[in-house]
Short mmCIF file of the C-alpha atoms (twelve columns), coordinates in Angstrom:
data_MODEL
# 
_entry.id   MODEL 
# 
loop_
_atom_site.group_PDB 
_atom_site.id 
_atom_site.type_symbol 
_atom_site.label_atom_id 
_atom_site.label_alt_id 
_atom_site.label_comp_id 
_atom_site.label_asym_id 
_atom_site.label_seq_id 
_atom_site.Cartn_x 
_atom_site.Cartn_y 
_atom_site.Cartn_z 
_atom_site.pdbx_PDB_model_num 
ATOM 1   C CA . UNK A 1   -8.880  -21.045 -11.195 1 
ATOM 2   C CA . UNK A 2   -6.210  -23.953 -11.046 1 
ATOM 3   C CA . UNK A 3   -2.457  -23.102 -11.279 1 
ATOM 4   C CA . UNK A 4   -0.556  -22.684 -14.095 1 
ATOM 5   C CA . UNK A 5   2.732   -23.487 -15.022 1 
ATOM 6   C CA . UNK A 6   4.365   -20.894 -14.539 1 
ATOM 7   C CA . UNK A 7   2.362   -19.513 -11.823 1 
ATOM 8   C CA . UNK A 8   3.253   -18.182 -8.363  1 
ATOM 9   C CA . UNK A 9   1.093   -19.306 -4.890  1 
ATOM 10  C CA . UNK A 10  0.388   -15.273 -4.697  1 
ATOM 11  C CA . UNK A 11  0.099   -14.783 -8.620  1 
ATOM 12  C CA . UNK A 12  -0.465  -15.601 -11.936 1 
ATOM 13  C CA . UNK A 13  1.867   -15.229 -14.953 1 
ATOM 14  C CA . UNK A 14  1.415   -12.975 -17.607 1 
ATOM 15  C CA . UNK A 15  3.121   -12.600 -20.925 1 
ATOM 16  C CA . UNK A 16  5.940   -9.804  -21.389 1 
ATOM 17  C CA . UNK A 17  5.814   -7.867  -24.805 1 
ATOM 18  C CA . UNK A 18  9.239   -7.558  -26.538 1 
ATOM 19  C CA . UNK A 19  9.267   -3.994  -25.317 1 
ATOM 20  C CA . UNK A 20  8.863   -5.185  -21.614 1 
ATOM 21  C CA . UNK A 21  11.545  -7.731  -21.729 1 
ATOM 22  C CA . UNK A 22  14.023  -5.334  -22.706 1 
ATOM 23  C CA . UNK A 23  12.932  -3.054  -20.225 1 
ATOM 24  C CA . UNK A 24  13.412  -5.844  -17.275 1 
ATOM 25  C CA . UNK A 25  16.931  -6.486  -18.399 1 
ATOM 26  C CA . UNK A 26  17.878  -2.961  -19.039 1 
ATOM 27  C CA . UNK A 27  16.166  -2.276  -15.805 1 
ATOM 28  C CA . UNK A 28  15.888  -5.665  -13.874 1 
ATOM 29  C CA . UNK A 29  16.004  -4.292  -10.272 1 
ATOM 30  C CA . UNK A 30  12.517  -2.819  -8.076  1 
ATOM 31  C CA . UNK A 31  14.942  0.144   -7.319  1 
ATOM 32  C CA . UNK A 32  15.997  0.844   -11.027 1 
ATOM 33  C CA . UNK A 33  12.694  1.216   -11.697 1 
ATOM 34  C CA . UNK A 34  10.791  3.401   -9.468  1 
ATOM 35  C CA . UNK A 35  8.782   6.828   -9.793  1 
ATOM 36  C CA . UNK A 36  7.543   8.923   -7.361  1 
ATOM 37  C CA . UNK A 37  4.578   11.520  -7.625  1 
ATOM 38  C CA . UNK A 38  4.097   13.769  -5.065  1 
ATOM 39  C CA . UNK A 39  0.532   15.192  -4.817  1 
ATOM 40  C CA . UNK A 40  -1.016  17.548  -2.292  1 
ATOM 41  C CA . UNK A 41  -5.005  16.872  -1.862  1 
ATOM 42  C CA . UNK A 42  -7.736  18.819  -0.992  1 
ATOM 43  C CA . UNK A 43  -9.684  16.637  1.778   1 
ATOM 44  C CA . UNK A 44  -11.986 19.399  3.469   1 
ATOM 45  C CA . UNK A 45  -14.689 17.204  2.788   1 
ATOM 46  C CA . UNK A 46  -13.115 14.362  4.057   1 
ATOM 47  C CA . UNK A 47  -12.351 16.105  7.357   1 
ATOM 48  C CA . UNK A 48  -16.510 16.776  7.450   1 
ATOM 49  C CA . UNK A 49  -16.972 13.515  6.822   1 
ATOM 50  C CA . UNK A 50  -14.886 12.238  9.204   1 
ATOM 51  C CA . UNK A 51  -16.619 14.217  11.925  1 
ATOM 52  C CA . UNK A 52  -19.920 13.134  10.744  1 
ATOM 53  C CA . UNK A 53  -18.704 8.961   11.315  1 
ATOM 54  C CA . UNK A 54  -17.038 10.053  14.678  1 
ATOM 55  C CA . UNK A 55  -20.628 10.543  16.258  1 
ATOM 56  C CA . UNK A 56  -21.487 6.799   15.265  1 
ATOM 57  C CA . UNK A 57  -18.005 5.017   15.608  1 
ATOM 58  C CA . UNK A 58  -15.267 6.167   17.783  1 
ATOM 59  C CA . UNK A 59  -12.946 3.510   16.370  1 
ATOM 60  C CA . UNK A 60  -12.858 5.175   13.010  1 
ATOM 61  C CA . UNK A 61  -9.720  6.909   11.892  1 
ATOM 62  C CA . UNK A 62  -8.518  8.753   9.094   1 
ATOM 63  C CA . UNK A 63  -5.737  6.233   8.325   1 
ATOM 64  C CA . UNK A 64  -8.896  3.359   8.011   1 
ATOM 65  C CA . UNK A 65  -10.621 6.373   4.913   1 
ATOM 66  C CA . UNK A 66  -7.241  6.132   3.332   1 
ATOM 67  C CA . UNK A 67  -6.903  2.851   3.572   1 
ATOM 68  C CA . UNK A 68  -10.055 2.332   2.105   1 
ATOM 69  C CA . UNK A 69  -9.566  4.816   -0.554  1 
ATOM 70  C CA . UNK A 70  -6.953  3.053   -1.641  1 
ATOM 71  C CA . UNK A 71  -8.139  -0.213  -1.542  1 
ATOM 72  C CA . UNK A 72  -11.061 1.665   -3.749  1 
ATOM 73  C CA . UNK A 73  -8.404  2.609   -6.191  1 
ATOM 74  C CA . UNK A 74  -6.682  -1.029  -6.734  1 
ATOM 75  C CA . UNK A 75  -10.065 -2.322  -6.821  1 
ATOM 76  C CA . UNK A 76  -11.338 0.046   -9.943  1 
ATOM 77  C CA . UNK A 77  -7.114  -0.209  -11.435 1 
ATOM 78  C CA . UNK A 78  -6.557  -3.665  -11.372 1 
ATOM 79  C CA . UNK A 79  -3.035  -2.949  -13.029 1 
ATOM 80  C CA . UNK A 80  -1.565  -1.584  -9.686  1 
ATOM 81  C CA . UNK A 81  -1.825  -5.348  -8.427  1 
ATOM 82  C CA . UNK A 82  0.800   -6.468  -10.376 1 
ATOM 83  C CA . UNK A 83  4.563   -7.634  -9.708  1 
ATOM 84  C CA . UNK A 84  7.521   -8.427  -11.593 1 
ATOM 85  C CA . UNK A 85  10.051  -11.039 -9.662  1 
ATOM 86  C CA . UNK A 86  12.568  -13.117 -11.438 1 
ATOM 87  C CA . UNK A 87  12.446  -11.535 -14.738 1 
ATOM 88  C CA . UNK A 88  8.691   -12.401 -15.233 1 
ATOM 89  C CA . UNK A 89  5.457   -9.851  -14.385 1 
ATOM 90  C CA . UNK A 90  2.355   -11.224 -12.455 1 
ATOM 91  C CA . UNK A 91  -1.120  -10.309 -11.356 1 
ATOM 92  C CA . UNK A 92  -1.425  -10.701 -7.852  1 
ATOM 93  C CA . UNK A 93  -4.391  -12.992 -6.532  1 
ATOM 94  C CA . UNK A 94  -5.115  -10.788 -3.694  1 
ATOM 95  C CA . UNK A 95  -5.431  -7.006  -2.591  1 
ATOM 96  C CA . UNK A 96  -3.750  -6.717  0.506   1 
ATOM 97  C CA . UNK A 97  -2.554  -3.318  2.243   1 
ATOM 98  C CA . UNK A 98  0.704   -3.561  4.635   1 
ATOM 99  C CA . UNK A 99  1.723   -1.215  6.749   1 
ATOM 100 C CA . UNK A 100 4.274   -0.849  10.215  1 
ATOM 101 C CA . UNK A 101 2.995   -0.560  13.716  1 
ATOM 102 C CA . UNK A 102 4.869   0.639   16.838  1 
ATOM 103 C CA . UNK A 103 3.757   -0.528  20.283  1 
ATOM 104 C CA . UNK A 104 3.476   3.032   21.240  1 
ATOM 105 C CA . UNK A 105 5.266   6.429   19.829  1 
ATOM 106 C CA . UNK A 106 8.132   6.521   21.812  1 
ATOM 107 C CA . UNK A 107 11.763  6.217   20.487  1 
ATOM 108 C CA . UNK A 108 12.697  2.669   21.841  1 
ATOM 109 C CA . UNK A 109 9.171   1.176   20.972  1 
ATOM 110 C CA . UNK A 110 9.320   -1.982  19.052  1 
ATOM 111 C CA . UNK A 111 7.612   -2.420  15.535  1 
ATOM 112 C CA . UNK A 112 5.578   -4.802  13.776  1 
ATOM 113 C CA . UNK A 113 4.786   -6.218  10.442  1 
ATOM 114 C CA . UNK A 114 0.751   -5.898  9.623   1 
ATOM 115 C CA . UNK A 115 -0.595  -6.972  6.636   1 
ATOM 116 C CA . UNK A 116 -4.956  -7.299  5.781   1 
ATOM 117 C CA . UNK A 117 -6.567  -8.526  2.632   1 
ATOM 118 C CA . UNK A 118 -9.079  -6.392  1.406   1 
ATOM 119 C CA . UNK A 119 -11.996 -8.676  -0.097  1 
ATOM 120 C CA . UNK A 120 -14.209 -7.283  -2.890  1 
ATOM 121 C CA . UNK A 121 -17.073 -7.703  -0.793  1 
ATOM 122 C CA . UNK A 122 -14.937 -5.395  2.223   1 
ATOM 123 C CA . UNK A 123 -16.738 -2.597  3.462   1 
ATOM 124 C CA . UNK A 124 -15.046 0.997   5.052   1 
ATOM 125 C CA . UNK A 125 -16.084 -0.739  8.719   1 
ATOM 126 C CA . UNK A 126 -14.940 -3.719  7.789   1 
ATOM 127 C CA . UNK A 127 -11.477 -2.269  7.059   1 
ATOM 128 C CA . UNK A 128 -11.813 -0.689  10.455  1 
ATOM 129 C CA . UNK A 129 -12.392 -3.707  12.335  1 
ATOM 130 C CA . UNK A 130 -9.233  -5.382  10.334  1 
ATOM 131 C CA . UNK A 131 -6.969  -2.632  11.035  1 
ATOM 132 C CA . UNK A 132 -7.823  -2.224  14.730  1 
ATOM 133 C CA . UNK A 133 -7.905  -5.782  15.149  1 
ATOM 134 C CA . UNK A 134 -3.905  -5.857  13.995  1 
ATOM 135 C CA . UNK A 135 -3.059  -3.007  15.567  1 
ATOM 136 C CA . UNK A 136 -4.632  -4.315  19.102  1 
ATOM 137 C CA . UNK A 137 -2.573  -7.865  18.574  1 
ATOM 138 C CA . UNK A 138 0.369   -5.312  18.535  1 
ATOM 139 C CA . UNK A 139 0.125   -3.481  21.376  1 
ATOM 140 C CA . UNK A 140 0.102   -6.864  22.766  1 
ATOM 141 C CA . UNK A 141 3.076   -7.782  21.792  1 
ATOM 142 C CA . UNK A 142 1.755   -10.647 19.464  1 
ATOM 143 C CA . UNK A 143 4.353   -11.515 17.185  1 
ATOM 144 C CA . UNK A 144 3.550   -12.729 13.262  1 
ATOM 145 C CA . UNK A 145 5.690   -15.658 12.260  1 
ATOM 146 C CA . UNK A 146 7.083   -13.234 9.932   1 
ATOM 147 C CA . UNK A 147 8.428   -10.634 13.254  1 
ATOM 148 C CA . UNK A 148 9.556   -13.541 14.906  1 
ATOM 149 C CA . UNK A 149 11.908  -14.315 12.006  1 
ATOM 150 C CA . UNK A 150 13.426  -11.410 11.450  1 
ATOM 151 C CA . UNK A 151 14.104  -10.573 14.932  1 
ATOM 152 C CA . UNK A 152 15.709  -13.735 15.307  1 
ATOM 153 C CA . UNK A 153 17.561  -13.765 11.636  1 
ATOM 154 C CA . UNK A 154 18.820  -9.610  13.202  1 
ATOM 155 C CA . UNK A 155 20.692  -11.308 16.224  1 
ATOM 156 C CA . UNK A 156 23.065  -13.743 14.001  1 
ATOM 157 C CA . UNK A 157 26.346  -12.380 13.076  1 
ATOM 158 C CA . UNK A 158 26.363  -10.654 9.881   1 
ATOM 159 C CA . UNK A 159 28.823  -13.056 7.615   1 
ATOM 160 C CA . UNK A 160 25.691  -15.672 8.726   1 
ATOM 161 C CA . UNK A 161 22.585  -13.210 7.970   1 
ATOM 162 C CA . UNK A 162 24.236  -12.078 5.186   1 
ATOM 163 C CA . UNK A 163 24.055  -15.613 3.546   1 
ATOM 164 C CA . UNK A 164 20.890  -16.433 4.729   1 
ATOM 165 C CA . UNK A 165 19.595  -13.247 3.333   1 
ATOM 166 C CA . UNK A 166 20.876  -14.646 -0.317  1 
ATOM 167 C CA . UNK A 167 19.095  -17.562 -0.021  1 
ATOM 168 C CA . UNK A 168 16.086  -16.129 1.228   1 
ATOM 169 C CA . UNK A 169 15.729  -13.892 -1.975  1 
ATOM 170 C CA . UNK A 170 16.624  -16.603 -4.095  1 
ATOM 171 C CA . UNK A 171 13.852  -18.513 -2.823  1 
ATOM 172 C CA . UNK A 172 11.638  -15.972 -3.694  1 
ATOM 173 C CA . UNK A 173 12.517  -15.393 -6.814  1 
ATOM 174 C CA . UNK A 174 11.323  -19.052 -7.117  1 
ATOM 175 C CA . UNK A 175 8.349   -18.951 -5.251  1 
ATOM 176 C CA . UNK A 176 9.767   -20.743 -2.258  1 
ATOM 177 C CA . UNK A 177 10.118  -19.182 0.631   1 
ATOM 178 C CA . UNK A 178 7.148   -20.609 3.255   1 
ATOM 179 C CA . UNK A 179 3.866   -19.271 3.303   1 
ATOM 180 C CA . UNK A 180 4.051   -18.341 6.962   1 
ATOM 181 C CA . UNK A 181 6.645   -15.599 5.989   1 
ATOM 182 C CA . UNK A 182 5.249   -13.850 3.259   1 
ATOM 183 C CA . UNK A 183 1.734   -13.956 4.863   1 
ATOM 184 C CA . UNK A 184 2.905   -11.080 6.562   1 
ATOM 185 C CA . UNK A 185 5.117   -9.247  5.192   1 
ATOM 186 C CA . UNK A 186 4.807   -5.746  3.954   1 
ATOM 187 C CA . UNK A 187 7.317   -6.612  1.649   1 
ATOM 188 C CA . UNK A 188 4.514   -8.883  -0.471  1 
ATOM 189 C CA . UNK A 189 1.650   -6.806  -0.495  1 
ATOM 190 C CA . UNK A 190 0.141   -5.062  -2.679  1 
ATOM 191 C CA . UNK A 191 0.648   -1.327  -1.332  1 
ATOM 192 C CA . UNK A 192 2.669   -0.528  1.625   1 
ATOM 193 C CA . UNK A 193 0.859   2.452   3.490   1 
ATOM 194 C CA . UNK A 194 3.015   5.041   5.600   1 
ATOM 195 C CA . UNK A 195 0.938   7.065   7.905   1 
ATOM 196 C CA . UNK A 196 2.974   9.945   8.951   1 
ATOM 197 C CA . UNK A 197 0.667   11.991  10.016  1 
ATOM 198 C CA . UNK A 198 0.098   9.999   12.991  1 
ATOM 199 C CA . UNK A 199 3.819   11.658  13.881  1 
ATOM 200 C CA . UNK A 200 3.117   15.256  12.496  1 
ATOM 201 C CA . UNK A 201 5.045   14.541  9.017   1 
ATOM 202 C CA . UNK A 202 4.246   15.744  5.545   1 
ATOM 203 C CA . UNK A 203 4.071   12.847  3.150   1 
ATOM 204 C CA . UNK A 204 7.534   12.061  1.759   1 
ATOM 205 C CA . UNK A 205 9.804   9.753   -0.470  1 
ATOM 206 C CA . UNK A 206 10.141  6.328   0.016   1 
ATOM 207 C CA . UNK A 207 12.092  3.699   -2.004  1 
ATOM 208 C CA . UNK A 208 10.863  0.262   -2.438  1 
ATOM 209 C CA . UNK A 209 12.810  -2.872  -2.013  1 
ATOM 210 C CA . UNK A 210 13.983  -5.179  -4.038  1 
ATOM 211 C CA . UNK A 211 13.104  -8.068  -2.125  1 
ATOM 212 C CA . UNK A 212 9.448   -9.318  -2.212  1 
ATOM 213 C CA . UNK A 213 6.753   -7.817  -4.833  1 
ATOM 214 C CA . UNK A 214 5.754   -4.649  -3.296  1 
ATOM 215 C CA . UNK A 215 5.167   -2.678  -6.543  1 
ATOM 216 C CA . UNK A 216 3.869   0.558   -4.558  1 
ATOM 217 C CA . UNK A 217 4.289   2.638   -1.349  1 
ATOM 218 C CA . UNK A 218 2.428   5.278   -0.047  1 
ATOM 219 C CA . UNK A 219 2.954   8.046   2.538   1 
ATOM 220 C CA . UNK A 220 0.083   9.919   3.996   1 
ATOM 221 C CA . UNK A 221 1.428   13.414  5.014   1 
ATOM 222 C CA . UNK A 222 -0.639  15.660  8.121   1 
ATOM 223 C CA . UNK A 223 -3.809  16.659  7.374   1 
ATOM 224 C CA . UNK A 224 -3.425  20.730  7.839   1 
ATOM 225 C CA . UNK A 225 -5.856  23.605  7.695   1 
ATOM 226 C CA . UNK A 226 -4.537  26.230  3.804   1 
ATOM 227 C CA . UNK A 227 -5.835  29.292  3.250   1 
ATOM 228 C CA . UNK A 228 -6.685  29.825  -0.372  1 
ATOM 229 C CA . UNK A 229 -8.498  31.949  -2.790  1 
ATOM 230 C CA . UNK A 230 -11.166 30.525  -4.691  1 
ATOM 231 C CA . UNK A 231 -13.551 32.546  -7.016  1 
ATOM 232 C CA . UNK A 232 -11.811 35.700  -5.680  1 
ATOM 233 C CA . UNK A 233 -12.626 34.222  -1.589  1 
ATOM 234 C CA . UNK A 234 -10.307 33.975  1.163   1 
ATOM 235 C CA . UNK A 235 -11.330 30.305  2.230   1 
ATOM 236 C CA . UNK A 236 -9.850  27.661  5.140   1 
ATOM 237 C CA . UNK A 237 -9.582  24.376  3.504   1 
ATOM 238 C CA . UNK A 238 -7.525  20.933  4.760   1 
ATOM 239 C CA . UNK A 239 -5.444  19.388  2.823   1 
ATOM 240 C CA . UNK A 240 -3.030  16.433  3.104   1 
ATOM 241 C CA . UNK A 241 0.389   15.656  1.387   1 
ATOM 242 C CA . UNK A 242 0.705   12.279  -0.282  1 
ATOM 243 C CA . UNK A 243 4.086   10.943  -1.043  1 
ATOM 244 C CA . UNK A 244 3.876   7.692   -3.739  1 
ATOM 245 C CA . UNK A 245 5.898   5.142   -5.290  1 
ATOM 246 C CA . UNK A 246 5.384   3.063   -8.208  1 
ATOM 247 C CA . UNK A 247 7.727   0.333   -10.021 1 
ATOM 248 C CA . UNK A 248 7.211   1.937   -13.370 1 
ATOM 249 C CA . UNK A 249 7.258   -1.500  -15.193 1 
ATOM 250 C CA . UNK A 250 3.331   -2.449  -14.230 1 
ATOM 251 C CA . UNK A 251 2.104   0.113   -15.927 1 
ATOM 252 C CA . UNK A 252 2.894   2.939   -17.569 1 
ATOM 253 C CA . UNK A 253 2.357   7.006   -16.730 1 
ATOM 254 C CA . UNK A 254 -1.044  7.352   -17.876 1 
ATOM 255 C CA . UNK A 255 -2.460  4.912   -15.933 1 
ATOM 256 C CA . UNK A 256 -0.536  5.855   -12.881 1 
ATOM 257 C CA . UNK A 257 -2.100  9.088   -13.398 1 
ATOM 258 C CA . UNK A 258 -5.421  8.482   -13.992 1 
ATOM 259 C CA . UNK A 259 -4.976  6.393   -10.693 1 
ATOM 260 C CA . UNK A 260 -3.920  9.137   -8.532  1 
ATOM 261 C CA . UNK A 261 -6.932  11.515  -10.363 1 
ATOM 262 C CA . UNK A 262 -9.192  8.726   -9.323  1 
ATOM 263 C CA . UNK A 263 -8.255  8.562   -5.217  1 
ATOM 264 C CA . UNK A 264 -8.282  12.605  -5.305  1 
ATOM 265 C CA . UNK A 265 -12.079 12.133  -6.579  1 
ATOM 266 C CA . UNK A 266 -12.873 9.968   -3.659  1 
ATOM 267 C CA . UNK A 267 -11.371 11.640  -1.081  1 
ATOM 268 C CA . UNK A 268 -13.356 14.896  -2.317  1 
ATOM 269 C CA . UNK A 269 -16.558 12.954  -2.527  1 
ATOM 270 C CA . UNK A 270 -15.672 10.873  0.548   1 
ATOM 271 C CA . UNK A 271 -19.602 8.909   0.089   1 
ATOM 272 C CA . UNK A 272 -17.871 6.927   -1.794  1 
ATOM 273 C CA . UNK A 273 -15.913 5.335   0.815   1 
ATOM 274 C CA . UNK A 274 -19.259 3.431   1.692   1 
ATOM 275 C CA . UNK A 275 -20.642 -0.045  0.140   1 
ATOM 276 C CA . UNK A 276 -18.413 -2.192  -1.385  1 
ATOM 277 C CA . UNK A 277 -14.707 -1.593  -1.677  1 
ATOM 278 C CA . UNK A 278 -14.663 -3.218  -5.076  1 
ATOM 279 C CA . UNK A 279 -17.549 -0.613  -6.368  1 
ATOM 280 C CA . UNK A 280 -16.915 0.878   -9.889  1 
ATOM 281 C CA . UNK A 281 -15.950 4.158   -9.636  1 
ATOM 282 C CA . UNK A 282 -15.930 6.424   -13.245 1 
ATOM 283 C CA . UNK A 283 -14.403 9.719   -13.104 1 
ATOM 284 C CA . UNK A 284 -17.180 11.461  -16.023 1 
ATOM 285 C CA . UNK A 285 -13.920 12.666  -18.049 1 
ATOM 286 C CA . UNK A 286 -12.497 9.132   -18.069 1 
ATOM 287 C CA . UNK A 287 -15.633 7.907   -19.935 1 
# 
């Protein structure tokens, strides 16, 4: 589809409703605007699954099912790819999941920027082989254009960053700011995934910026063995904490909702992680 006026390189324009304009001016800031849901999941199947793919791929780790659940979820709410920027809302041309790397996990290591695009044809390997592919350029050292950047812009002094800063999110707002810095930055994406478990933490709050058009963020807590009574039995189960932010202007609470219902379905019914990541998915009491 050819450009619009209008348009962004990363999005296309929509029309705001009366009720949405008044909204962005009463509440024109990303950090005005946020919600955050916190949710607690039951993933024992997930965690049965997950031993069950270990046998066939060593590679495969729980932060590539998330990933992919969540991909699932954009895929089947198209919605949660939008962005507002500049007083005007968008739908984002791609899916792409962000997330921050460190070299290693101790206190000095250095992080990176890593962003994939999830195509609709994408499968949960495919995702893999993405994310391990990034995360291998890291522990490399490989720098995006977008690292490079900012490690340089961190060394000026601040009177100097400070101004180049301004201009850089004036840019944006227009749409121009080069392609080889928001190509990867977490900052445009369309999710921007936290996996804390990977450092024993429960899932927590995290605000999003108001630079960019990161609409959502995402912590995944520790996955950790409950004990709970169901139908009068003392069972195990695993469950995970899930931290979540949304800019409340791309949709509105039912939606979100019905959103988070729909990756707690897949994560208990983790089969649906396989074929393709753009798959309809129909929770029966959504019908």
């Amino acid at each position: 589809m050819s450009k619009r006026l209008g348009d962004r390189r990363d999005g296309k324009r929509l029309r705001m409703g009366g009720f949405e304009r008044f909204l962005y001016y009463l509440k024109p800031r990303r950090s005005d605007s946020e919600v955050y849901i916190s949710k607690c999941i039951d993933v024992t199947e997930l965690v049965k699954y997950m031993k069950e793919k270990k046998k066939d791929n060593e590679d495969l780790t729980y932060f590539h099912l998330f990933s992919t659940a969540v991909a699932k979820v954009v895929y089947n709410k198209p919605l949660l790819n939008r962005f507002i920027i500049g007083g005007n809302k968008y739908d984002r041309n791609d899916i792409t999941l962000s997330f921050v790397a460190k070299t290693d996990f101790s206190d000095t290591a250095r992080e990176f920027l890593t962003v994939i695009k999830v195509d609709a044809n994408d499968s949960l390997m495919d995702i893999s082989r993405k994310i391990n592919g990034d995360v291998k350029k890291i522990r490399s050292n490989k720098e995006s254009h977008t690292d490079d950047f900012v490690n340089k812009l961190g060394r000026l002094p601040k009177w100097v960053m400070a101004i180049i800063v301004w201009i850089i999110k004036r840019l944006d707002n227009h749409d121009m700011l080069p392609q080889s810095l928001t190509k990867n930055s977490v900052y445009h994406s369309t999710v921007l995934l936290s996996n804390l478990g990977s450092i024993h933490c429960d899932g927590i709050y995290h605000n999003l910026t108001n630079f960019g058009t990161n609409s959502i963020l995402l912590t995944i807590g520790e996955i950790k063995e409950e004990v709970k009574v169901i139908e009068g039995e003392i069972v195990k189960r695993y469950v995970c904490d899930f931290g979540i932010t949304l800019d409340e202007r791309i949709a509105d609470g039912v939606y979100f909702a019905k959103s988070i219902n729909l990756l707690e379905y897949i994560l208990n019914d983790p089969k649906l992680l396989e074929g393709k990541v753009n798959d309809k998915i129909v929770i029966s009491r959504d019908k």
